[in-house]
C-alpha positions, 0 to 999 in steps of 0.5 A: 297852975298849968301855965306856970308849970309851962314857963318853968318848962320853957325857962328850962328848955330855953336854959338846956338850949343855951348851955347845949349850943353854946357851952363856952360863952356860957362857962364865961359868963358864969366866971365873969358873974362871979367876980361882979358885986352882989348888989350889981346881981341884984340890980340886974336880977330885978330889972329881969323879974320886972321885963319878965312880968310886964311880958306875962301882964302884957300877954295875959292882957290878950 
């Protein structure tokens, strides 16, 4: 339980971090993400969920 309360710290460290650093690109990204096709959100929504467990699998391996 621990260490998903970390990677939720993390993934929202890492977020904050982006919008602070660079505020413009992100509000780009965000309008160009909406004018994509759901099932292109999906797609790629998926093939991160599938990097993002294969990296934890990987490091819980060690």
């Amino acid at each position: 339980m621990l260490e998903i309360l970390i990677a939720v710290g993390l993934l929202l460290f890492i977020e904050g971090l982006l919008y602070t650093i660079f505020p413009g690109s992100m509000k780009k990204m965000l309008n160009s993400m909406r004018d994509l096709p759901e099932q292109k959100l999906r797609i790629g929504g998926l093939i991160f969920a599938i990097i993002g467990f294969l990296i934890i699998a990987y490091i819980k391996k060690f």
